[in-house]
C-alpha atoms as a printed R data frame, in Angstrom:
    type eleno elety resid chain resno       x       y       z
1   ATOM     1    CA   UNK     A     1 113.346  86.330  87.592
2   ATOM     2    CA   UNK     A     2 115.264  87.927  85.138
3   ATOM     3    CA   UNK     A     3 118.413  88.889  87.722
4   ATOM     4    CA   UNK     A     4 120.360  86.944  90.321
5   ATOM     5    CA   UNK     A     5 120.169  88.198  94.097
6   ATOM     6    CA   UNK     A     6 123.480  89.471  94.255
7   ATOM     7    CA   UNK     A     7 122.267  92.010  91.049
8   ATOM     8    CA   UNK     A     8 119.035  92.681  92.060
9   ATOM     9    CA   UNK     A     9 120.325  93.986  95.163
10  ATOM    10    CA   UNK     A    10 123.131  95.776  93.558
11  ATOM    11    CA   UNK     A    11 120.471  97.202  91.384
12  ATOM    12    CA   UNK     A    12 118.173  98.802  94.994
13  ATOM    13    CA   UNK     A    13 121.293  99.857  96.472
14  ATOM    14    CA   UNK     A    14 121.872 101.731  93.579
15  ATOM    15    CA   UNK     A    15 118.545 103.239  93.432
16  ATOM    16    CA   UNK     A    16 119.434 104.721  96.695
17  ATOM    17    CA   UNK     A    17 122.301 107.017  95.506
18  ATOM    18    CA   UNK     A    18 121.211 110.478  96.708
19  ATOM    19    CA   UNK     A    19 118.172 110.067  98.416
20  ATOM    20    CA   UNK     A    20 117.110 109.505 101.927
21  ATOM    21    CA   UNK     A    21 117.842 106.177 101.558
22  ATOM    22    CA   UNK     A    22 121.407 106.920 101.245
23  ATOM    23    CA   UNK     A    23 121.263 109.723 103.961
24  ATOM    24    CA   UNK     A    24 119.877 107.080 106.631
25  ATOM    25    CA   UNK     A    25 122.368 104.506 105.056
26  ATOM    26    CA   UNK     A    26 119.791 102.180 104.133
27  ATOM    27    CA   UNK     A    27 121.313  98.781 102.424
28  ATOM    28    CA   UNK     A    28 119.642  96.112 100.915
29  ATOM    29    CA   UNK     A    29 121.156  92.720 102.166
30  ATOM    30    CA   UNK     A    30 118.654  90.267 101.137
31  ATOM    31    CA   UNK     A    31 116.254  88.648  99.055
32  ATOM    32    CA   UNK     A    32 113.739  85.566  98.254
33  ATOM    33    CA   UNK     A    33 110.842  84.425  96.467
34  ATOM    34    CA   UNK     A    34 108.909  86.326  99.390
35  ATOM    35    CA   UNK     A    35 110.639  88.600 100.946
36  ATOM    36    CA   UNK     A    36 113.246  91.269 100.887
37  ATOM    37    CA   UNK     A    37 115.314  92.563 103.496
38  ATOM    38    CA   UNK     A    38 117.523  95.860 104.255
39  ATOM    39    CA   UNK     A    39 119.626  97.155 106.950
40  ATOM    40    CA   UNK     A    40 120.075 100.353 108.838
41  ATOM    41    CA   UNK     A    41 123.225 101.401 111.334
42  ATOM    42    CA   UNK     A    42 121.083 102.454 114.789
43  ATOM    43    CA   UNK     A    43 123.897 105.736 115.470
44  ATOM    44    CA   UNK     A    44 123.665 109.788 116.264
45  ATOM    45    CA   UNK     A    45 122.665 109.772 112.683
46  ATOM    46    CA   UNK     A    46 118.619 108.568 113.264
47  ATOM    47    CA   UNK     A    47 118.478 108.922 117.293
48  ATOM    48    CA   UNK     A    48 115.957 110.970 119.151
49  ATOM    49    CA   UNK     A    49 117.217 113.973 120.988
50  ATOM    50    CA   UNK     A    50 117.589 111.040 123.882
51  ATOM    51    CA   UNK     A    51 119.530 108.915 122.235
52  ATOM    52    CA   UNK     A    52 117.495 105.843 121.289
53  ATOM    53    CA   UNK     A    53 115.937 105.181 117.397
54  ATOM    54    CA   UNK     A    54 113.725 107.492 116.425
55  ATOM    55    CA   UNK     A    55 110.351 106.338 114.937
56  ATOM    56    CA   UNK     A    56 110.692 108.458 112.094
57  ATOM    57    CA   UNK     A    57 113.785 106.976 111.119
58  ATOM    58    CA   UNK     A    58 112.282 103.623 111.435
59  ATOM    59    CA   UNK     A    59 109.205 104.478 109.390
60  ATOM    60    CA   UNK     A    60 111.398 105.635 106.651
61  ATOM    61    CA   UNK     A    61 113.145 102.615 106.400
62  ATOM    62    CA   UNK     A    62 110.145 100.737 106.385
63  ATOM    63    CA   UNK     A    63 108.329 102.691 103.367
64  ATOM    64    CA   UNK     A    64 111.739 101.765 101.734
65  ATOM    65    CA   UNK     A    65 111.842  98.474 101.915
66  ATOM    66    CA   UNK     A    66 108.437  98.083 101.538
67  ATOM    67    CA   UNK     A    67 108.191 100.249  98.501
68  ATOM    68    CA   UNK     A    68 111.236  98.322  96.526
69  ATOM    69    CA   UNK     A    69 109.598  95.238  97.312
70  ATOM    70    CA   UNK     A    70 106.199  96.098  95.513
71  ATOM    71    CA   UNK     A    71 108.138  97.207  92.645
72  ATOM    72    CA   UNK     A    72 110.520  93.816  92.326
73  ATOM    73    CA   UNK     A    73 107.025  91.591  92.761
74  ATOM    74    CA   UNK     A    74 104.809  93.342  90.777
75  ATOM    75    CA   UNK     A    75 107.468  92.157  88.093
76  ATOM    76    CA   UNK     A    76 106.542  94.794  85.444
77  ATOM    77    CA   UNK     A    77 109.111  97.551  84.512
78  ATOM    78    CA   UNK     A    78 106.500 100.659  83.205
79  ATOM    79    CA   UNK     A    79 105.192 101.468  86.822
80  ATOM    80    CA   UNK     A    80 105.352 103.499  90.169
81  ATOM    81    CA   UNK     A    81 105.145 102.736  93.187
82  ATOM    82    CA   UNK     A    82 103.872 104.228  95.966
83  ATOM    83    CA   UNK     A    83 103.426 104.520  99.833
84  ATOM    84    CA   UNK     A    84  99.498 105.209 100.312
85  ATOM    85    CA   UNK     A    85  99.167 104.405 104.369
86  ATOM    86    CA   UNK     A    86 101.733 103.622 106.954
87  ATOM    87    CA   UNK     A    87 101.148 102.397 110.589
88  ATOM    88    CA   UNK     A    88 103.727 101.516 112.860
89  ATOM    89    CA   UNK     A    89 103.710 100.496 116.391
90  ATOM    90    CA   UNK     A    90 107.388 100.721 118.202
91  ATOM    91    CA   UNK     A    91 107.450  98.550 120.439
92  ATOM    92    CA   UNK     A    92 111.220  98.360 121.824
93  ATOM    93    CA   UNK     A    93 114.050 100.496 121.764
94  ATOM    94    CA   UNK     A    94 117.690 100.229 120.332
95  ATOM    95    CA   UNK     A    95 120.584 102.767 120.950
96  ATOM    96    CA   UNK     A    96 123.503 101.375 118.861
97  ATOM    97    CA   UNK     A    97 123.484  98.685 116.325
98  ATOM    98    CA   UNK     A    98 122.016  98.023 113.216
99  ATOM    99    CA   UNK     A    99 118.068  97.354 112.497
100 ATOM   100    CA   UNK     A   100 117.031  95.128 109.820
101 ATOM   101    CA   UNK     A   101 113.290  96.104 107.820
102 ATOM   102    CA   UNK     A   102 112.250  92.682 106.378
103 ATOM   103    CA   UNK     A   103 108.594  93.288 103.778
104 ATOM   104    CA   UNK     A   104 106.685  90.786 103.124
105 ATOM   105    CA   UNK     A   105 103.079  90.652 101.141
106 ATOM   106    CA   UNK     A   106 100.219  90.314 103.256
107 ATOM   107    CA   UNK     A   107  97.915  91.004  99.654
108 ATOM   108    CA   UNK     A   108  99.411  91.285  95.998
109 ATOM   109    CA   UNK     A   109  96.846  93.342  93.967
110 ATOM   110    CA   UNK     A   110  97.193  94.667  90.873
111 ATOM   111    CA   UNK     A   111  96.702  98.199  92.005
112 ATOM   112    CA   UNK     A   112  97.207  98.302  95.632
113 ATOM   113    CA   UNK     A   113  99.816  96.023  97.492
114 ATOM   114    CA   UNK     A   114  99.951  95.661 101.632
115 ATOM   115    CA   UNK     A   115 103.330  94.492 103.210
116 ATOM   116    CA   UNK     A   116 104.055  93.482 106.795
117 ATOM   117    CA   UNK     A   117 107.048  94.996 107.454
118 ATOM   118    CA   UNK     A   118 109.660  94.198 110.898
119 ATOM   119    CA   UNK     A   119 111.994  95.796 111.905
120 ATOM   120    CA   UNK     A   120 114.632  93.458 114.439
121 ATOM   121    CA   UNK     A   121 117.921  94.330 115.724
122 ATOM   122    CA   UNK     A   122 120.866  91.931 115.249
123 ATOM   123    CA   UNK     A   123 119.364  89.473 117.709
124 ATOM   124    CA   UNK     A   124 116.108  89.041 116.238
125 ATOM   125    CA   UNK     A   125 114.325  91.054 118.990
126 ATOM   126    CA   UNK     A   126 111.502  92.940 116.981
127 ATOM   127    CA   UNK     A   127 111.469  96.868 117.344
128 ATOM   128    CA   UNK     A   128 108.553  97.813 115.282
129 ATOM   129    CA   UNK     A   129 105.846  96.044 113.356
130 ATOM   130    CA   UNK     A   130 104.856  98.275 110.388
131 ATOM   131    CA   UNK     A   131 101.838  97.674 107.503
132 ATOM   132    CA   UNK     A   132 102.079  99.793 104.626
133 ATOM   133    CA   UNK     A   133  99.878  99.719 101.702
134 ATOM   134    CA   UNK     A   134 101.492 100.991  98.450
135 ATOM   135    CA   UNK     A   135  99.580 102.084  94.925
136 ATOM   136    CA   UNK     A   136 100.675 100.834  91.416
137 ATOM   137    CA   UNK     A   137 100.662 103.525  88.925
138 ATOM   138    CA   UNK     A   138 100.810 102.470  85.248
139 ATOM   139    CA   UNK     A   139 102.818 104.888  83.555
140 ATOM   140    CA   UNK     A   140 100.757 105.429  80.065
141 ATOM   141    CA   UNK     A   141 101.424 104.138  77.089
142 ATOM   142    CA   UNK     A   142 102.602 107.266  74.442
């Protein structure tokens, strides 16, 4: 790997300046040979009109993290990424808090890449259960 943790997740925070990502206050916390993991703050800011998450918040943050991740383990710097299919099952709700969206690879192709995503709160109670399957796209060569 060409950057340490702390930079490479410098380097996705970064990528989030002014974009959703930033709106929703996505941060990426962590990393490994596997995995990578960001966190959202659970506030007025991504509730439903009643107050609790809303799955479209949660969905967002998954694509995110899920997205970033193909592009850091695909390991090649001349491609896009991304989000092809998304399914998510919510299975508990949070009012206040933070969530935490950690991707991992179910199947590394060259082309097409699906990730497990979960999303937990700050006890490790799981909230939703995403799969998302990205597409690579090679930029072309001049």
């Amino acid at each position: 790997m060409e950057y340490t943790k702390e930079e490479l997740l410098a380097r996705c925070n970064q990528m989030c300046k002014n974009t959703l990502m930033e709106t929703l206050q996505i941060e990426f916390v962590d990393f490994n040979d596997h995995s990578i993991t960001a966190k959202m703050p659970v506030n007025s800011r991504v509730h439903q009109p009643d107050g609790v998450l809303h799955g479209g918040a949660s969905v967002a943050l998954a694509e995110s993290v899920g997205s970033a991740a193909a592009f850091i383990f695909l390991g090649k710097k001349d491609v896009q990424v991304r989000g092809i299919e998304i399914a998510a099952n919510h299975v508990k709700s949070i009012r206040e808090g933070e969530v935490f969206a950690k991707a991992e690879i179910m199947h590394k192709g060259r082309t097409t890449q699906l990730w497990q995503i979960r999303i937990t709160d700050n006890e490790n109670n799981l909230i939703s259960l995403v799969k998302l399957t990205t597409l690579t796209l090679y930029k072309e060569k001049p």
